[in-house]
RODO-2510 file (C-alpha; in nm, 4 decimals, decimal comma):
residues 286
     n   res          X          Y          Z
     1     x   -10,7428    -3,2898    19,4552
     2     x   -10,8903    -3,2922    19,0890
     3     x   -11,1117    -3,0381    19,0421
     4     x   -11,5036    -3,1212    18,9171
     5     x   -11,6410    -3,0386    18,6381
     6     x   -11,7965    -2,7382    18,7181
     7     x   -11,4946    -2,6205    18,9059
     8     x   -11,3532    -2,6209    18,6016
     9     x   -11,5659    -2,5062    18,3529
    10     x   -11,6148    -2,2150    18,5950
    11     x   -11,2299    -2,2015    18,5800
    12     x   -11,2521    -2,1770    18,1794
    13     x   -11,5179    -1,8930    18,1919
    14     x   -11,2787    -1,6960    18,3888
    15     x   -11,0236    -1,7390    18,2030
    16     x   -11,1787    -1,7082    17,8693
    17     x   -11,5275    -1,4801    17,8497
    18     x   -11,6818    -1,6505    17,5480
    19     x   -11,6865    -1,9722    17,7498
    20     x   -11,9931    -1,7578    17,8658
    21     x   -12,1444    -1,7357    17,5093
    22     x   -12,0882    -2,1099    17,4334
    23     x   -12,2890    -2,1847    17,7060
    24     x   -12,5756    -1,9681    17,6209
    25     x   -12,5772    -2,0996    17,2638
    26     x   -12,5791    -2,4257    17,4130
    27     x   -12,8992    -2,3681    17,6330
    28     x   -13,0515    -2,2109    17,3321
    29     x   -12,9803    -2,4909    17,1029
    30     x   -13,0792    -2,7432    17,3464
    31     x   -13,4543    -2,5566    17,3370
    32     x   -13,4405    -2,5435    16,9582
    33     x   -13,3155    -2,9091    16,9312
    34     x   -13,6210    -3,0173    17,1312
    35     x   -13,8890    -2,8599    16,9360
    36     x   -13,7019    -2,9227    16,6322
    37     x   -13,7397    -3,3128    16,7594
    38     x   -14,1286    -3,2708    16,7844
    39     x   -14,1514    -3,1516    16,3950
    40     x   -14,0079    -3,4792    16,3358
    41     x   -13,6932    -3,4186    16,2396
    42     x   -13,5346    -3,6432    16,4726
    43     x   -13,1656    -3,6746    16,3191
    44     x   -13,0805    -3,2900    16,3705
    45     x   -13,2118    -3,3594    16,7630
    46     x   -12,9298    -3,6354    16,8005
    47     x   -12,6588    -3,4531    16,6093
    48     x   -12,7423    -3,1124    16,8407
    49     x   -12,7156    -3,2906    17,1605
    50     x   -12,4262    -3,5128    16,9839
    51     x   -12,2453    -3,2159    16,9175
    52     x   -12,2955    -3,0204    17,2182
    53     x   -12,1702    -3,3045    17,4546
    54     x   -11,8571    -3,3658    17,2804
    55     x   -11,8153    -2,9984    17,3090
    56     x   -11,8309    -3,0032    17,6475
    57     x   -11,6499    -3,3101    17,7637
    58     x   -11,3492    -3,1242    17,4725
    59     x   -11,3837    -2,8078    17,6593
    60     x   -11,3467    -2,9919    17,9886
    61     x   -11,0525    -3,1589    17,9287
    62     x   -10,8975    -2,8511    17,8074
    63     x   -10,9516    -2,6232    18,0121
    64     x   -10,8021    -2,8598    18,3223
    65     x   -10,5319    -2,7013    18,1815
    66     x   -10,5842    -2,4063    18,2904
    67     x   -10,4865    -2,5239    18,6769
    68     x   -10,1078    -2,5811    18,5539
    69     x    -9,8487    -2,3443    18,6911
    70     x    -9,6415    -2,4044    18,3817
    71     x    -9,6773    -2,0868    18,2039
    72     x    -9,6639    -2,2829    17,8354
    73     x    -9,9089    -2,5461    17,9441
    74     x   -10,1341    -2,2040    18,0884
    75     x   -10,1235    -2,0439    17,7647
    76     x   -10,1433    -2,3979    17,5660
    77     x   -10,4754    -2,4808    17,7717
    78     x   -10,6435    -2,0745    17,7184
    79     x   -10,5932    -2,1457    17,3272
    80     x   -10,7597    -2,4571    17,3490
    81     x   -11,0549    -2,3712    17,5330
    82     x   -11,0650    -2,0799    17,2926
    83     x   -11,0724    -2,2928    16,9913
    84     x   -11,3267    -2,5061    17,1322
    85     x   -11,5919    -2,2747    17,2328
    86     x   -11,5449    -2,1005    16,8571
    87     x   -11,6180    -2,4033    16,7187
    88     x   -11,9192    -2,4972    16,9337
    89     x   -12,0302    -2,1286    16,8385
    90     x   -11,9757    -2,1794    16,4729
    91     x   -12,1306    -2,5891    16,4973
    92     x   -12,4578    -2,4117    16,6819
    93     x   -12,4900    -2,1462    16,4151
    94     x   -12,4334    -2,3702    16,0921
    95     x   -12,6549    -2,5780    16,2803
    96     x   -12,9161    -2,3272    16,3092
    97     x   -12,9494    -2,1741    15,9260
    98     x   -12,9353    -2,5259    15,8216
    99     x   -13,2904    -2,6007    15,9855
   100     x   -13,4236    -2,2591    15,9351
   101     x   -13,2818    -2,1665    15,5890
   102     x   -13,1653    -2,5189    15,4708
   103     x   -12,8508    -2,3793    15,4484
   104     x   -12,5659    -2,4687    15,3845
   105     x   -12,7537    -2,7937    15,1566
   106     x   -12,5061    -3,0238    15,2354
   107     x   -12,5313    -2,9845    15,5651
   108     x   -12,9302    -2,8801    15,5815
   109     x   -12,9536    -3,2615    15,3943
   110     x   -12,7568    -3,4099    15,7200
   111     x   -12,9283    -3,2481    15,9622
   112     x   -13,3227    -3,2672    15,8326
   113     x   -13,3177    -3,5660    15,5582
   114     x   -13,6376    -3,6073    15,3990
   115     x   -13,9388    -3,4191    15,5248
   116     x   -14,1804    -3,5743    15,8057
   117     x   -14,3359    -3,8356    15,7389
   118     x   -14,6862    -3,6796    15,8712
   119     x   -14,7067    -3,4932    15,6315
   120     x   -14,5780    -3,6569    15,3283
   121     x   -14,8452    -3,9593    15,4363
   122     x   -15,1338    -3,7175    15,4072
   123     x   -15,1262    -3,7815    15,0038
   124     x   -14,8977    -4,0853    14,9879
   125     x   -15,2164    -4,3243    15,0233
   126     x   -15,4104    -4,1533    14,7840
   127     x   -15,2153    -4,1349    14,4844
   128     x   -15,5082    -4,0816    14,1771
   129     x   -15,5374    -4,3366    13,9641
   130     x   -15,4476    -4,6489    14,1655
   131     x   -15,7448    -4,8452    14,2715
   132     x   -15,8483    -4,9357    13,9555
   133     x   -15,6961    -5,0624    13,6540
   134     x   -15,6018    -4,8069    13,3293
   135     x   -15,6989    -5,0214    13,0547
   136     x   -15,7413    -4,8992    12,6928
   137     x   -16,0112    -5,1552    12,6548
   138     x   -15,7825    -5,3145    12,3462
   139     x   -15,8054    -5,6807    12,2827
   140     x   -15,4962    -5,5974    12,0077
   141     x   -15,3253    -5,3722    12,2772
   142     x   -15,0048    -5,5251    12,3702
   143     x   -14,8415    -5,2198    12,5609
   144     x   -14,8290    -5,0861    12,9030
   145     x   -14,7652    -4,7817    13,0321
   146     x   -14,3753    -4,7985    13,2128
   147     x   -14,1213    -4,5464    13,3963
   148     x   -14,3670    -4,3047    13,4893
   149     x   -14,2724    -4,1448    13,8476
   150     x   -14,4597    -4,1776    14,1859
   151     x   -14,4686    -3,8129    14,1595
   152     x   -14,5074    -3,7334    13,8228
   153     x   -14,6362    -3,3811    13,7446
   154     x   -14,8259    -3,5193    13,4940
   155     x   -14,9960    -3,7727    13,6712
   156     x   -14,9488    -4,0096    13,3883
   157     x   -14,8634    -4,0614    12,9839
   158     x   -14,9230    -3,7492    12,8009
   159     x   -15,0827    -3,7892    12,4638
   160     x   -14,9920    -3,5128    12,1977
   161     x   -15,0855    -3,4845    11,8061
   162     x   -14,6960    -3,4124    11,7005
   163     x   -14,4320    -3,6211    11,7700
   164     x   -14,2318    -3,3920    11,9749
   165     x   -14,2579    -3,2188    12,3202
   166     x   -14,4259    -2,8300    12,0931
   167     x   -14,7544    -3,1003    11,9924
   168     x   -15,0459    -3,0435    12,1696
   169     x   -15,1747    -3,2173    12,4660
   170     x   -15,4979    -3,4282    12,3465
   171     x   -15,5233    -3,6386    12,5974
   172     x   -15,3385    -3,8579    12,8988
   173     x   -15,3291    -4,2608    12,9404
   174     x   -15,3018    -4,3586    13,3318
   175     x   -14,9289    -4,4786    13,4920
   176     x   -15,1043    -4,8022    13,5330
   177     x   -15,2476    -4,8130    13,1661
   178     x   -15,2622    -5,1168    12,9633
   179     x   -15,3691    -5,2563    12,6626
   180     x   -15,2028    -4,9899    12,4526
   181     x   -15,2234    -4,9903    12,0533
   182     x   -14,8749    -4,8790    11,9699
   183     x   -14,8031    -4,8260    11,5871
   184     x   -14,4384    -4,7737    11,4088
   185     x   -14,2411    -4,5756    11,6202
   186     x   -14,0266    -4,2768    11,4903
   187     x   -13,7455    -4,2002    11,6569
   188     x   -13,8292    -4,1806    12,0177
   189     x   -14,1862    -4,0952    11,9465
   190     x   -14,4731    -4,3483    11,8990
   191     x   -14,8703    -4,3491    11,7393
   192     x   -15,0721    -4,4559    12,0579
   193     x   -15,4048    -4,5375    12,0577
   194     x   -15,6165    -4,5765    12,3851
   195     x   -15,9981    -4,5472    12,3765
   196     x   -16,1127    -4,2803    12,1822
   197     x   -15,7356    -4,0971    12,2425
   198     x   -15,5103    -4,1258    11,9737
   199     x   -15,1873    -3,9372    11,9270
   200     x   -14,8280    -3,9587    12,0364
   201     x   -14,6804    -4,0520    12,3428
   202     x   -14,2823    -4,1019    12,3555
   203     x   -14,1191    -4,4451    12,3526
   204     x   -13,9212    -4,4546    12,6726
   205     x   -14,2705    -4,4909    12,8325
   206     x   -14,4073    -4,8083    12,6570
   207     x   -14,3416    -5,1393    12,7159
   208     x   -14,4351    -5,4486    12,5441
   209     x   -14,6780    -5,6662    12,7753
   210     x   -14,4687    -5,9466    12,7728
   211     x   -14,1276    -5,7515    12,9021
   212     x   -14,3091    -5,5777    13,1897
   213     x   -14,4573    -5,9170    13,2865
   214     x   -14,3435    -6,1029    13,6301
   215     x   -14,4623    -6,3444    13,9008
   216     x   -14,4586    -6,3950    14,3000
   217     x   -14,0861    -6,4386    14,4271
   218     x   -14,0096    -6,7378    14,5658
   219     x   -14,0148    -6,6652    14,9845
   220     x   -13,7457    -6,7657    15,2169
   221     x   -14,0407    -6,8684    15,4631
   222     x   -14,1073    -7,1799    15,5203
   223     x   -14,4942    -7,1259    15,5373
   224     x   -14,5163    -6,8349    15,1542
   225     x   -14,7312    -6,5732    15,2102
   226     x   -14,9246    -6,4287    14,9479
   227     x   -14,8225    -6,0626    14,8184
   228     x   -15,0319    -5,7399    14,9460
   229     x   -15,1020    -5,4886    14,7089
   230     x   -15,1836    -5,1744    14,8537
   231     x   -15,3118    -4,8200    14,7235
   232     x   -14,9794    -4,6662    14,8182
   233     x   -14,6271    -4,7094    14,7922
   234     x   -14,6167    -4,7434    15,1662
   235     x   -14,6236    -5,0206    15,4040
   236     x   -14,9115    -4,8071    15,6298
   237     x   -15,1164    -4,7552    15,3253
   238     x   -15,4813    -4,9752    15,3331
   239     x   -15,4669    -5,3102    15,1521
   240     x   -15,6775    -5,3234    14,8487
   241     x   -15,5805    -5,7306    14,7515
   242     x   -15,3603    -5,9430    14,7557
   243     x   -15,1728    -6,1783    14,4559
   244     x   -15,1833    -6,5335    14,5224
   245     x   -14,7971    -6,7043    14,6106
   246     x   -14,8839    -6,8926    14,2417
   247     x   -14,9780    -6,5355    14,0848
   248     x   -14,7838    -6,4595    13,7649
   249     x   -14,8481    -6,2378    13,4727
   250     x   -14,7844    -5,9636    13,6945
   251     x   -14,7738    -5,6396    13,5041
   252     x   -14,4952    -5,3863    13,6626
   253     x   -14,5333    -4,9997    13,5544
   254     x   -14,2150    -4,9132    13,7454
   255     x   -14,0601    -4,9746    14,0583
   256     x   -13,8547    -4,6803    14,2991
   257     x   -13,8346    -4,6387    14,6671
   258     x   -14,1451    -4,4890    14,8245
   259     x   -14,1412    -4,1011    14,9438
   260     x   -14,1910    -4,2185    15,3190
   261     x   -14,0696    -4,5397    15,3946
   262     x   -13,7868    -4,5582    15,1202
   263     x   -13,8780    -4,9536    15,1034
   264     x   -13,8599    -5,0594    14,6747
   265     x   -14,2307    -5,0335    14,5863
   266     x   -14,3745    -5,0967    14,2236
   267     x   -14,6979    -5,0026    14,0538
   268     x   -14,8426    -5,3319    13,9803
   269     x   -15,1727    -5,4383    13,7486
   270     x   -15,2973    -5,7968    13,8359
   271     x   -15,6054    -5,9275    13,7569
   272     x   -15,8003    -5,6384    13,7788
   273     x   -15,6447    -5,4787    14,0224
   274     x   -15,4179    -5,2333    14,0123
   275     x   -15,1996    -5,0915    14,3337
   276     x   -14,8179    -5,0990    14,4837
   277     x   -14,6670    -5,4230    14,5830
   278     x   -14,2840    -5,4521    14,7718
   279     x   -14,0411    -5,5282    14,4812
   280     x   -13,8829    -5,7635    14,7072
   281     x   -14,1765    -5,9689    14,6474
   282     x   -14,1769    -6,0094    14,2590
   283     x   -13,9232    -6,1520    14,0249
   284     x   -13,9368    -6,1116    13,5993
   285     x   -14,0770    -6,4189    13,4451
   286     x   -13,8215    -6,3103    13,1112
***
């Protein structure tokens, strides 16, 4: 008659005592897996229970062997069920200074990928800067601002009176800025002029108008929908406008996946408004 499942792991804790251990770890990491679950890390809550129900449909199997007469198969099947349960052991503690410690990284990364998004959405919709449009006021401006990160520390184009990274700080031009007077570049430094700030601000930042300028993509719908621009590079964020299906002479500041929702957002300027829009959504009019 084949023995159940208990009968057998109760068979393998007999026969080998950190069967007893395993177990333990196991009810301890099923606790820990829950509440880890509720922070919001939901990927180290499958892989936990993942891992702990291989382990214990592996250490089944084995330790049926255990039942044989055959001396070999006997000391084949006590090895087994030892190697299991020191792996489970060694899975459950890896597993454990990876969420508290994020350690090991590689597998910490696994386990916890990005931070909840509760609480990376408590600033996401807010970024400074957004709802309104960063113009120099220029009519001979013919640069934007470009490349400047979601989460810049600066919060924008840093202005200094030496062309190199030692000048001074005079003054800082939005991510969204346009209408930038941009003089004869030196090197990968350039004279900007915006308002009353004038100073330099390096090249990799600028863009001509023209080159950062692009229109509605054409939609595989058969009824187009016009293109929401929101105040955050996520899809919960509020709605500030929209762009027209028609709208060109879009200006894009930069485009990268959004902290929370990892969708392809860009920081967008359009007709005096000035917000993220899904880079799905626009295509370069160059």
């Amino acid at each position: 008659m084949a023995l159940l499942p208990l009968e057998v792991l109760n068979t393998a804790r007999r026969a080998v005592p950190v069967v007893d251990f395993a177990l333990g770890a196991a009810g301890i990491a099923a606790a820990g897996a829950i509440v880890v679950g509720f922070l919001g890390y939901s990927r180290a809550t499958f892989v936990i229970f993942g891992g702990m129900l291989i382990a214990m449909l592996l250490l089944i199997v084995c330790a049926r062997l255990l039942s044989a007469r055959s001396a070999p198969i006997l000391a084949a099947g006590i090895a087994m069920v030892w190697a299991v349960a020191l792996f489970f052991i060694t899975f459950l503690v890896f597993t454990a200074t990876a969420v508290a410690m994020k350690w090991p990284n590689v597998w910490a990364s696994l386990l916890l990928g990005d931070p909840p998004i509760q609480a990376a959405t408590l600033s996401v919709c807010a970024l400074a800067g957004e709802k309104a449009v960063g113009s120099c006021g220029s009519s001979s401006g013919r640069y934007v601002v470009t490349n400047i990160r979601f989460d810049d520390s600066d919060h924008g184009l840093v202005v200094r009176n030496a062309p190199n990274l030692n000048g001074i700080p005079v003054g800082l031009i939005p991510p969204n800025g346009t209408e930038i007077t941009v003089g004869e570049c030196s090197g990968e430094w350039c004279p900007v002029e915006c308002k009353n700030t004038r100073g330099w601000s390096r090249a990799r930042y600028l863009t001509s108008r023209s080159a950062a300028l692009f229109s509605v993509a054409k939609s595989n719908s058969s009824e187009p929908q016009e293109v929401i621009v929101r105040n955050g590079p996520d899809q919960f964020c509020p709605s500030i406008g929209s762009i027209p299906v028609q709208g060109r002479d879009i200006i894009v500041h930069t485009c990268e996946p959004g902290p929370t929702d990892k969708l392809n957002w860009c920081r967008v300027t359009y007709s005096g408004m000035s917000g993220f829009a899904l880079a799905t959504r626009l295509a370069s009019q160059n």
